[in-house]
N, C-alpha and C positions, 0 to 999 in steps of 0.2 A: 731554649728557654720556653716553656711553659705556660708562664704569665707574665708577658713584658710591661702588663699595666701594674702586679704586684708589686716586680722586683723595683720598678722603678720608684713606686713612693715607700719601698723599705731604704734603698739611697736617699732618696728624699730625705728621709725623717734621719736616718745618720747624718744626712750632710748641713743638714739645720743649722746645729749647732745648739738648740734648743736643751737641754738636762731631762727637762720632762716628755720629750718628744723621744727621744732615744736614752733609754734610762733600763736600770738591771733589776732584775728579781731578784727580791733579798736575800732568800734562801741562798742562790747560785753566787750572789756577792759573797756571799758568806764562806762559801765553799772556798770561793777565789783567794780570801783572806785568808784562809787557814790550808790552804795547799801549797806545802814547801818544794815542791817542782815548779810553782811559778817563779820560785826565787826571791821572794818579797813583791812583785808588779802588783798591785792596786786594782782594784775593781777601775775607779776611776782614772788610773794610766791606761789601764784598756781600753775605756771607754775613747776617752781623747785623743791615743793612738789609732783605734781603729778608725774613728771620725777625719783625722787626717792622713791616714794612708789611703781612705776611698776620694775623698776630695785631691787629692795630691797624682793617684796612679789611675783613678777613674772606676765606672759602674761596673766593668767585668772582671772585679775581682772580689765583688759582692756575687756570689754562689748559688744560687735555686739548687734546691735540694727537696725531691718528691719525700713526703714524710712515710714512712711504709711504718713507722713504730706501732706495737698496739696501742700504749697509752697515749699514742697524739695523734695517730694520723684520722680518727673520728672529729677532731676538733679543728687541726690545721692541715690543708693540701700540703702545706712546703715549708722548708724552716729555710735558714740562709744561713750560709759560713761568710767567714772572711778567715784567711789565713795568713796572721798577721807579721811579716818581719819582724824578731828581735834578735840582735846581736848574740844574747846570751844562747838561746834556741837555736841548734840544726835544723830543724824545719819548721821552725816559726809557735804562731801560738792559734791553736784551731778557736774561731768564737762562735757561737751560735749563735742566732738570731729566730724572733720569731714578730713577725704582723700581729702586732693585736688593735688596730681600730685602723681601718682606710679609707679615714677622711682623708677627702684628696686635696684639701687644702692642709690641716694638719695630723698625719700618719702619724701614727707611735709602735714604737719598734724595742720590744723588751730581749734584754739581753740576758739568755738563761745557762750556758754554759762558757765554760774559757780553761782551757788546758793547754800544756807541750802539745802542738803535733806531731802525732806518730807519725813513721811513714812508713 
């Protein structure tokens, strides 16, 4: 890991519990709503799914992932996955994550993607 002081308040702000502390980008909610490989899953089943599989199996299965994208790696070092167990899904459902403010009393943590994981 990279930045163990990062990855730590992106768990943080997942493990809150907070809405506004770890909450989605409309746009990518949006997507979430209208992609019939989710199967119907919710922006917000995501959310609360992913919120208690990291409190429940722990912080290393929150992902540091170096950002190398053109359009982001200017903006953010690192995005983070969680790859989330669903029954329905052979290999789960991939989520992205990204930091966006690290106060270290309260981090916010915007959720901008959620698909099947490939594998």
């Amino acid at each position: 890991m990279l930045s163990p002081e990062e990855h730590a308040l992106v768990c943080k702000s997942i493990c809150a519990g907070i809405s506004n502390c770890f909450f989605w980008d409309e746009g990518a909610a949006l997507r979430v709503r209208n992609d019939p490989d989710l199967k119907g899953l919710t922006p917000r089943f995501i959310r609360e799914a992913v919120r208690d599989y990291v409190r429940e199996t722990g912080d290393h299965v929150v992902v540091e992932v170096v950002e190398t994208r053109e359009r982001w790696r200017d903006d953010f070092k690192f995005y983070y996955k969680v790859i989330l167990p669903v029954d329905e899904f052979l290999y789960g459902i991939f989520v992205e994550m990204r930091l966006t403010d690290n106060d270290p009393d309260v981090p916010m943590v915007l959720i901008v993607n959620a698909h099947p994981q490939r594998k």
